[in-house]
C-alpha positions in Angstrom: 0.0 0.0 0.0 1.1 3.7 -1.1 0.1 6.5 1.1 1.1 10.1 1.1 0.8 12.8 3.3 1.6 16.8 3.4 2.2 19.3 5.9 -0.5 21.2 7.5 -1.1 24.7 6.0 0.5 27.5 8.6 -3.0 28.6 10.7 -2.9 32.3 11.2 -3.4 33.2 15.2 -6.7 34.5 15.2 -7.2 37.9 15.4 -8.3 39.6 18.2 -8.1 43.5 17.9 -4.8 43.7 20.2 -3.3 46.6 17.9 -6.4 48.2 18.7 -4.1 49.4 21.6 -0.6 48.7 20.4 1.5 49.6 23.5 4.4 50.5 22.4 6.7 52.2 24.5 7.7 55.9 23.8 5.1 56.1 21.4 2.9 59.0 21.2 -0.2 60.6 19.9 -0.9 64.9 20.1 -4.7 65.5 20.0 -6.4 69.2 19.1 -8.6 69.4 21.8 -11.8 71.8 21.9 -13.9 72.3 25.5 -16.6 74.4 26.1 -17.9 75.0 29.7 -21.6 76.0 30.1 -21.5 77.5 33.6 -25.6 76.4 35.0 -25.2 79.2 38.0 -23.7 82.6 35.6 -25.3 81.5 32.4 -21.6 82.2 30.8 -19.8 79.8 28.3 -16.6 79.5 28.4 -14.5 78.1 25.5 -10.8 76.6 25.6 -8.7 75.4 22.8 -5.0 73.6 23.1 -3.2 70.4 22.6 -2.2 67.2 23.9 0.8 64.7 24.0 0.3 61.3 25.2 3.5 59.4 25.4 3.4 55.9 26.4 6.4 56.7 28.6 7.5 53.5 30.2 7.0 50.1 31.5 6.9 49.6 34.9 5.5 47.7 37.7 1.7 48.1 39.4 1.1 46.8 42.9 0.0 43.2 41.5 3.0 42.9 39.8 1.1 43.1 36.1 3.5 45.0 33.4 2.0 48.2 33.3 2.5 51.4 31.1 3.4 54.5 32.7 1.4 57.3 30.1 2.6 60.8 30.0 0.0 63.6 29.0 2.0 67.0 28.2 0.0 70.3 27.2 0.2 73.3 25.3 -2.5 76.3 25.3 -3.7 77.7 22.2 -2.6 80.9 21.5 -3.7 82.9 18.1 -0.3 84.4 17.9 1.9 81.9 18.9 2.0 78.6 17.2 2.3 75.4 18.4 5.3 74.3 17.0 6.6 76.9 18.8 5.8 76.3 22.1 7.2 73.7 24.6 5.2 70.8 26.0 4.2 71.2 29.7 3.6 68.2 32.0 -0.3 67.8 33.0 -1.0 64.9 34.2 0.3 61.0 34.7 -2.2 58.1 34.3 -1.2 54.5 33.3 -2.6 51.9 31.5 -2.9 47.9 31.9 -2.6 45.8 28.5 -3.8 42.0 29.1 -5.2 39.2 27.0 -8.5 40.0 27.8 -8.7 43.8 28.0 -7.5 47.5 28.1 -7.4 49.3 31.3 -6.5 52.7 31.9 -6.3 54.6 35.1 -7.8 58.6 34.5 -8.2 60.7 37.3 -7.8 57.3 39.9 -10.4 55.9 37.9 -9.6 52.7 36.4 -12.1 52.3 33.1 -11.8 48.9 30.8 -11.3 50.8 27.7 -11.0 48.2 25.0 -12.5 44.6 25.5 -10.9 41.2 23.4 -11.3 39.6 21.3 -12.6 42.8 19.7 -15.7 42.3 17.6 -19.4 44.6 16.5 -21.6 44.3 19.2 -19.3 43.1 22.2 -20.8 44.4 25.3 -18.9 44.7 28.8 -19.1 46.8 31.7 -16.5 49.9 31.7 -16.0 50.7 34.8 -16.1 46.9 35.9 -12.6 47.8 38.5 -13.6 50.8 39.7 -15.3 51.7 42.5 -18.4 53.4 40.7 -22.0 52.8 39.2 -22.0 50.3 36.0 -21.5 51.5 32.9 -22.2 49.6 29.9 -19.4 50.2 26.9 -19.8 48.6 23.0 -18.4 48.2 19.7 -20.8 50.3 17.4 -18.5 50.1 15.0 -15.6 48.0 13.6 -12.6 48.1 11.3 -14.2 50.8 9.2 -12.0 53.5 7.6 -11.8 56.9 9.2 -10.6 60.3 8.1 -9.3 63.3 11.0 -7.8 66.0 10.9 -6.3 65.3 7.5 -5.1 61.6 8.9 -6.7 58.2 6.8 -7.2 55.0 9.0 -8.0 52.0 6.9 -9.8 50.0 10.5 -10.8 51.9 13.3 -13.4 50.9 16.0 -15.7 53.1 17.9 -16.6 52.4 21.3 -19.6 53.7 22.7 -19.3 54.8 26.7 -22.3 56.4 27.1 -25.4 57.6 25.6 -28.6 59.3 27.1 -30.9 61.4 25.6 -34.3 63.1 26.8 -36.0 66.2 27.7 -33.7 66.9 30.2 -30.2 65.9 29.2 -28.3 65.2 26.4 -25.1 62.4 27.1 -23.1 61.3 24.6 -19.7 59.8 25.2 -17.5 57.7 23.2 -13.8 57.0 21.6 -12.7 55.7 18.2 -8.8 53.6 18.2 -6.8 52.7 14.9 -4.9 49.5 14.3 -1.5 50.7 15.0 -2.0 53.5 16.6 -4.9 53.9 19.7 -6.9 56.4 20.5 -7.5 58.8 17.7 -10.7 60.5 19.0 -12.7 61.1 22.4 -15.8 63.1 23.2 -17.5 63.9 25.9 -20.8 65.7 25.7 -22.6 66.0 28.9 -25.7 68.6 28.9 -28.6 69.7 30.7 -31.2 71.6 28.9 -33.5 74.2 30.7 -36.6 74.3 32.4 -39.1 76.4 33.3 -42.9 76.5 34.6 -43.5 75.7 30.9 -41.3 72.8 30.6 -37.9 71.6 29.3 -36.5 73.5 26.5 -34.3 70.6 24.9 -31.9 72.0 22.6 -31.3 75.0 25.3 -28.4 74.3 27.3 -28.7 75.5 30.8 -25.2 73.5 32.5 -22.8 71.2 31.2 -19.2 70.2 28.9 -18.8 69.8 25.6 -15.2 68.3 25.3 -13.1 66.6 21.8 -9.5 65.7 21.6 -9.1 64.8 17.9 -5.3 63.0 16.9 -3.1 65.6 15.1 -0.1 63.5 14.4 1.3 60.4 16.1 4.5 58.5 15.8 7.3 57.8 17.9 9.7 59.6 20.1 
């Protein structure tokens, strides 16, 4: 009897979104950043423009002994006749972040949120704020390696992740992010309003209190 045989084909790892958040050290991203502050005591708004450096700094060591990366966020204030390129970076604040085989957790603020869920996929559902000591919070995948344009920048897959979203007569939330394979984060909002009220009702659409608040990546690369 004659029998043959052949090698198995190579099986590509399966993907599961992990350059979603790629990690790498002294890697950065500089966001244009827009805020608006509605003030619900004066009535005034208040409006802010600058930008931000987030450097993935370096790896170090978190009280359970997990490989964690220490993040870097530097600042410069928009000034309309100064550029940015000729400013210097000032320190603002340092938060780090936690890469594992199941998830993406950054510490903002002491506040640890799960950022990015794997394997990534439309429609995943998991609870955001699932290590920190706060109310539940629902994030999802509302979209998924779609092709994005900012601020001049293409990104053949990106993924939105939808934080938060509430809408009624009274308030207006609306929070999410949106990463790039190979690069993170490329956009956040935060949109957190409450309308006004009177003996006649809510006026939705009149905002009476609250943030409007978008970084948007400028550039990214490494240091």
């Amino acid at each position: 009897m004659f029998f043959s045989c052949k090698k198995d084909a190579t099986v590509a790892p399966p993907d599961l979104g992990y350059n979603y958040y790629p990690g790498t050290i002294k890697s950065y991203v500089i966001y244009d950043v827009d805020s608006i502050i509605y003030n619900p005591i004066t009535g005034d708004t208040s409006t802010y423009k600058f930008q931000i450096k987030e450097s993935m700094d370096t790896l170090i060591t978190d009280n359970e002994n997990r490989p964690t990366i220490k993040l870097i966020r530097y600042k410069k204030i928009y000034s309309p006749t100064i550029p940015y390129s000729a400013m210097t970076w000032t320190l603002e604040k340092v938060w780090v972040a936690n890469k594992t085989a199941t998830d993406v957790e950054v510490v903002e603020e002491n506040i640890r949120y799960t950022k990015l869920a794997f394997p990534a996929k439309l429609g995943l559902v998991w609870n955001g704020t699932a290590h920190a000591d706060t109310n539940e919070c629902d994030y999802s995948y509302t979209t998924f390696d779609s092709p994005l344009k900012l601020n001049g920048n293409s990104f053949a897959k990106t993924l939105t992740v939808l934080q938060n979203l509430d809408t009624n007569a009274l308030i207006y939330q609306n929070y999410y992010e949106q990463y790039a394979r190979g690069v993170g984060c490329v956009y956040k909002q935060i949109i957190n309003y409450v309308y006004a009220q009177d003996a006649m009702g809510a006026h939705r659409g009149v905002i009476a209190g609250g943030i409007y608040y978008v970084e948007t990546v400028n550039s990214y690369g490494t240091d």
